[in-house]
Short mmCIF file of the C-alpha atoms (twelve columns), coordinates in Angstrom:
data_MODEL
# 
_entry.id   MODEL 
# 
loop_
_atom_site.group_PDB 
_atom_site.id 
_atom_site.type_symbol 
_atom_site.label_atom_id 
_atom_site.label_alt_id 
_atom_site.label_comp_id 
_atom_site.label_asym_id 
_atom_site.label_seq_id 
_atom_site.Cartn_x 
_atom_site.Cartn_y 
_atom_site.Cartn_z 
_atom_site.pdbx_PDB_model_num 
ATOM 1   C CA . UNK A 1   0.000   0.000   0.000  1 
ATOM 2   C CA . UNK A 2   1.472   3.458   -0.568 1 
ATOM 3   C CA . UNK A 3   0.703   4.337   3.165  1 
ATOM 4   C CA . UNK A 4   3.341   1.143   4.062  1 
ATOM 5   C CA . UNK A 5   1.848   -1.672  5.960  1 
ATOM 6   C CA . UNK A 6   3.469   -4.778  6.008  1 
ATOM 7   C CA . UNK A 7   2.872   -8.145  7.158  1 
ATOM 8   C CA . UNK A 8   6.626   -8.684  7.603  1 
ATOM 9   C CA . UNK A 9   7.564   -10.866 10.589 1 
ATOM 10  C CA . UNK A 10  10.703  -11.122 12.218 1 
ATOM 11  C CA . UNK A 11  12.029  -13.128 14.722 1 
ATOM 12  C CA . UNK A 12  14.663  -12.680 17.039 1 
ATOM 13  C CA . UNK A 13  17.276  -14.979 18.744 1 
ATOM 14  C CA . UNK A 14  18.705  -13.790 21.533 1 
ATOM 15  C CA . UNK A 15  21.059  -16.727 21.845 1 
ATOM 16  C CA . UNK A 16  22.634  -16.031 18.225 1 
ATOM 17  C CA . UNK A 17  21.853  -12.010 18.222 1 
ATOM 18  C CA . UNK A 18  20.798  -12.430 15.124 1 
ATOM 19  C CA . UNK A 19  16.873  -12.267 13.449 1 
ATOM 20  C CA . UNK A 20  15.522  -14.217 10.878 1 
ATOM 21  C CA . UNK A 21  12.590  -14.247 8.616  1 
ATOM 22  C CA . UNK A 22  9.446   -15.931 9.919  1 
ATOM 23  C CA . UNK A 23  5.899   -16.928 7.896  1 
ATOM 24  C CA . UNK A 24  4.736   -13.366 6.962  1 
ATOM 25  C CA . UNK A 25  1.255   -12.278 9.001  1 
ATOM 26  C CA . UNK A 26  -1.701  -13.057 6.592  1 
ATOM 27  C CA . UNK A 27  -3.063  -9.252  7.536  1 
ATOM 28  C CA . UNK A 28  -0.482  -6.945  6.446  1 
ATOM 29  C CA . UNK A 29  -1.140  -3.985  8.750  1 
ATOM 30  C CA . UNK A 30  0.130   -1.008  11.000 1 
ATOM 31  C CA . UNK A 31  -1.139  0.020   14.210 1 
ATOM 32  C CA . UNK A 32  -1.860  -2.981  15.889 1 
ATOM 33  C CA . UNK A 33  -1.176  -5.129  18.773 1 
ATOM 34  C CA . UNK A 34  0.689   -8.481  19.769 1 
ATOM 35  C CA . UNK A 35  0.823   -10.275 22.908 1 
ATOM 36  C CA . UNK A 36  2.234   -13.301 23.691 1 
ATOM 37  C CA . UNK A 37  -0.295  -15.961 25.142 1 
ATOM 38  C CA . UNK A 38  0.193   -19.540 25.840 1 
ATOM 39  C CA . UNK A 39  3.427   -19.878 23.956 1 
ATOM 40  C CA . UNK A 40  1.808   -18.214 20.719 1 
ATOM 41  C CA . UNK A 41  1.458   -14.589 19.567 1 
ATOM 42  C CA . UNK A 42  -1.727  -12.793 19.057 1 
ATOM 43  C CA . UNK A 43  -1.894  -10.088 16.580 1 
ATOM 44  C CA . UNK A 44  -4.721  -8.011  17.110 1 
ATOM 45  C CA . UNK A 45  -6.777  -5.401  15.111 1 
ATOM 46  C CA . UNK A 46  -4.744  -2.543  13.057 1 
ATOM 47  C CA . UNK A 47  -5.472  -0.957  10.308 1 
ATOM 48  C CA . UNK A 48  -4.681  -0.332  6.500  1 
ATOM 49  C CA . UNK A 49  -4.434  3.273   6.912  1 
ATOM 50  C CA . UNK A 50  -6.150  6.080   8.847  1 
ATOM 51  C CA . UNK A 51  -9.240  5.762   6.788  1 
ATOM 52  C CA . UNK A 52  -9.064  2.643   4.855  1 
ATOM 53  C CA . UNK A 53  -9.845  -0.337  6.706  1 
ATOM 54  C CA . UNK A 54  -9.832  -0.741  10.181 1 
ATOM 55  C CA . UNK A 55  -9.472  -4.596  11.541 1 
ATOM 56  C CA . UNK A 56  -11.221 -6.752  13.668 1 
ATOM 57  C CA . UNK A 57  -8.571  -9.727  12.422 1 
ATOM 58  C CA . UNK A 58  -6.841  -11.473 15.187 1 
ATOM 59  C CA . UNK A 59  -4.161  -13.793 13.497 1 
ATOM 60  C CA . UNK A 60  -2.062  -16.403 16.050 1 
ATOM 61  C CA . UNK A 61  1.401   -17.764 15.081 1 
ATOM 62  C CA . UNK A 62  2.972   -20.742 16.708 1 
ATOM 63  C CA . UNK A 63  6.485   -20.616 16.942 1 
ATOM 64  C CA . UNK A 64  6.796   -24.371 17.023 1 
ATOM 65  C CA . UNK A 65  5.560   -24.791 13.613 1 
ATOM 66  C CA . UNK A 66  6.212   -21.083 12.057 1 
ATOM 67  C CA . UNK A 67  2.658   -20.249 10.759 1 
ATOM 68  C CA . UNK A 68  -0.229  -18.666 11.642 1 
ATOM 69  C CA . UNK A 69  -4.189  -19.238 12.037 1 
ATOM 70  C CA . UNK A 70  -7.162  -17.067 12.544 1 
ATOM 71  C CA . UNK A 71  -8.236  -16.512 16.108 1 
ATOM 72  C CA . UNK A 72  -11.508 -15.031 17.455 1 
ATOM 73  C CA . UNK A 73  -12.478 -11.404 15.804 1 
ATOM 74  C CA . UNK A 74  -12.248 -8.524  17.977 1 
ATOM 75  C CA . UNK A 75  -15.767 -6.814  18.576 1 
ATOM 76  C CA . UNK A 76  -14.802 -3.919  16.861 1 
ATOM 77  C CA . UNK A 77  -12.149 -3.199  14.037 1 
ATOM 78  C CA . UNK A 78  -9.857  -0.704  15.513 1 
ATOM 79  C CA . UNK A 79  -5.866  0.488   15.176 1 
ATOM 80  C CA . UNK A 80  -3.793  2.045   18.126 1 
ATOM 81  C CA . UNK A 81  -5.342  -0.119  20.712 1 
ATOM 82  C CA . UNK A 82  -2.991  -1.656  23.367 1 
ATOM 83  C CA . UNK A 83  -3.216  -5.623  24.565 1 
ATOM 84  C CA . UNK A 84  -2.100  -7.005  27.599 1 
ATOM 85  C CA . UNK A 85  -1.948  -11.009 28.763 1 
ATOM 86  C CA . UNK A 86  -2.702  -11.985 31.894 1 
ATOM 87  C CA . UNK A 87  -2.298  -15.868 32.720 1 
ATOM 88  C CA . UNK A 88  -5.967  -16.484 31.871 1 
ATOM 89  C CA . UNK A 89  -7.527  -13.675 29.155 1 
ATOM 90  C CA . UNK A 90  -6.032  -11.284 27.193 1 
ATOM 91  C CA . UNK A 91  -7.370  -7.614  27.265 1 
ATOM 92  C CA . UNK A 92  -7.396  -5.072  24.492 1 
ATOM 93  C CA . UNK A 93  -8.183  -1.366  25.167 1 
ATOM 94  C CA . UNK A 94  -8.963  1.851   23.177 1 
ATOM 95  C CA . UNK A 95  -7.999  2.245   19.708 1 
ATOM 96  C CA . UNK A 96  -8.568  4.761   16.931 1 
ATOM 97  C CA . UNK A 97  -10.720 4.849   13.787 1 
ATOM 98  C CA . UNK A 98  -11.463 7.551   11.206 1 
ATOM 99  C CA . UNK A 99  -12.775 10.590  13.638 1 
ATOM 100 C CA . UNK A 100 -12.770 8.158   16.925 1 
ATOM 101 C CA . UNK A 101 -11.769 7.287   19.733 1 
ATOM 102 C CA . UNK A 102 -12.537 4.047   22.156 1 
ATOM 103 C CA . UNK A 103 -12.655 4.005   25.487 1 
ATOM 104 C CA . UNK A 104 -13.965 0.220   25.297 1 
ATOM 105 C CA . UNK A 105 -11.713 -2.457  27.320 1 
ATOM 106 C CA . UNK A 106 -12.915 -5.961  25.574 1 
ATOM 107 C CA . UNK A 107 -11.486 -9.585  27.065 1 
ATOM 108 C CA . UNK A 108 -10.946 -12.587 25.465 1 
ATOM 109 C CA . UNK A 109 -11.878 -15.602 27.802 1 
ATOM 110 C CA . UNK A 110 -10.616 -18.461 27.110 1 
ATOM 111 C CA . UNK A 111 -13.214 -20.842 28.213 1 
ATOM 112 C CA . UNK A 112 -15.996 -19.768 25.987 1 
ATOM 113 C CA . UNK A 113 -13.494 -18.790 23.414 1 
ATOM 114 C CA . UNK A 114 -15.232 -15.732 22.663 1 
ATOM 115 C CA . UNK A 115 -14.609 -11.544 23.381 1 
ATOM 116 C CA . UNK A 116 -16.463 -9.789  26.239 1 
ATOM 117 C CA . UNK A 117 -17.134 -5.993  27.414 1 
ATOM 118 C CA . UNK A 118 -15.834 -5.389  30.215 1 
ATOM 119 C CA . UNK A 119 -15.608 -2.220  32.125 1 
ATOM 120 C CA . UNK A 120 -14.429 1.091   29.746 1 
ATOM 121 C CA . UNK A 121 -11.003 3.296   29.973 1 
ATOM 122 C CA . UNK A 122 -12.274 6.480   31.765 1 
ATOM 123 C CA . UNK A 123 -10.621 8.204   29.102 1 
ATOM 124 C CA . UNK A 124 -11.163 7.541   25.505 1 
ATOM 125 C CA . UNK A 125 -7.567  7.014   24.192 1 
ATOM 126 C CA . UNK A 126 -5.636  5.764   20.734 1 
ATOM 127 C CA . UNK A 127 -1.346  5.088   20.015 1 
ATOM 128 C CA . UNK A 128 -1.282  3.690   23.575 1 
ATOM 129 C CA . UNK A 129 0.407   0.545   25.584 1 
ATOM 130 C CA . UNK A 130 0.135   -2.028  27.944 1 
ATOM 131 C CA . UNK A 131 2.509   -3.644  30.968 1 
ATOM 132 C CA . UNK A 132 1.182   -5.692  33.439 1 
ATOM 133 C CA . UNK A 133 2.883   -5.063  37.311 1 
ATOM 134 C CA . UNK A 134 2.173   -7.547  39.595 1 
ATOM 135 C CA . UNK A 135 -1.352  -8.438  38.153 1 
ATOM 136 C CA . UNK A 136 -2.572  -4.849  37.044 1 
ATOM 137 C CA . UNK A 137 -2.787  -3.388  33.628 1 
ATOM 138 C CA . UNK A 138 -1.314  -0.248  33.324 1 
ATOM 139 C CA . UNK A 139 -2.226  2.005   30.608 1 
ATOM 140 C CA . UNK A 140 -0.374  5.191   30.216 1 
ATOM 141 C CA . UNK A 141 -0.551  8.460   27.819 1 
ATOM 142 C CA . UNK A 142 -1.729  8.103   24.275 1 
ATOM 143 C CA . UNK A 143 -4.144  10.391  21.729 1 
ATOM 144 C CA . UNK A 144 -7.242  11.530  22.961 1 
ATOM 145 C CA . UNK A 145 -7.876  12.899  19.252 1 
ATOM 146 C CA . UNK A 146 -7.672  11.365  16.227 1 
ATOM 147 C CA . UNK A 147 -4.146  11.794  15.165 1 
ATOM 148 C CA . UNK A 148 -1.606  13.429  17.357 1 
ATOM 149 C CA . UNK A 149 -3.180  14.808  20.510 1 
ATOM 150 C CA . UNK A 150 -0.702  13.829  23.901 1 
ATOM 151 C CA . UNK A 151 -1.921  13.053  27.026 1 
ATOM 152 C CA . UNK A 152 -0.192  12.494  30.047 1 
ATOM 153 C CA . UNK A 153 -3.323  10.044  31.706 1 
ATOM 154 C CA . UNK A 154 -1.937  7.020   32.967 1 
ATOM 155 C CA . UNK A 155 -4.684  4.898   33.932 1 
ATOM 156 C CA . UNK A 156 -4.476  1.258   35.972 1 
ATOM 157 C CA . UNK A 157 -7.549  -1.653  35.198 1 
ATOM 158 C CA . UNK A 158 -7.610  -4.417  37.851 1 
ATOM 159 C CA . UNK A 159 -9.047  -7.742  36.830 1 
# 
């Protein structure tokens, strides 16, 4: 596409210090987010461009045999959003399509194999990140416009 996206995948080997080419992602996107979860990697949402298509995809690629399958659909197609894995769900939060923003915090649980509501970000926000401390989510500045708009919110969700 002339706005870039790629379904280029790289892995690295820290024992080597060296990458290597892996089994490209079927999606070629920008904007979205991986996790790692139960030994695989979960590539979720992203987008095409700003307004081109926005993704729901969620791809999974297992290492042990270098190639990928689909996995459940997010409930909304979305880029910028931010995933986290906790030992038993994965969460996504906020994202960005053409003129909006999300606020929505969706989890994927396992046993039903399906994605769920869950509470919302109290503030709507896009470009953002995860890392999970000692069992909470933190989720810190990000775009609370479409395209660049800072923030300096840095906001905790506790399963």
């Amino acid at each position: 596409s002339s706005e870039g996206v790629s379904g280029a995948h790289e892995v690295y080997d820290p024992r080597t210090d060296r990458w290597r080419a892996a089994s490209a992602m079927p999606t070629a996107r920008d904007h979205l987010a991986a996790v790692g979860f139960h030994g695989r990697v979960w590539a979720l949402g992203g987008r095409a461009s700003f307004s081109g298509t926005q993704y729901a995809n969620v791809e999974i690629y297992d290492p042990a045999t270098d190639s990928w399958r689909v996995g459940p659909s997010l409930p909304t197609g979305r880029g910028g959003i931010a995933a986290a894995a906790l030992t038993d769900r994965i969460l996504v939060f906020g994202g960005e399509a053409p003129f909006r923003i999300f606020n929505a915090t969706e989890m994927y649980e396992v046993a039903r194999e399906r994605w769920i509501a869950m509470a919302p970000m109290p503030t709507p926000r896009h470009g953002i990140g995860a890392a999970v401390i000692d069992g909470r989510v933190y989720v810190p500045v990000g775009g609370t416009e479409p395209g660049f708009a800072a923030t300096t919110v840095n906001e905790v969700y506790t399963p």
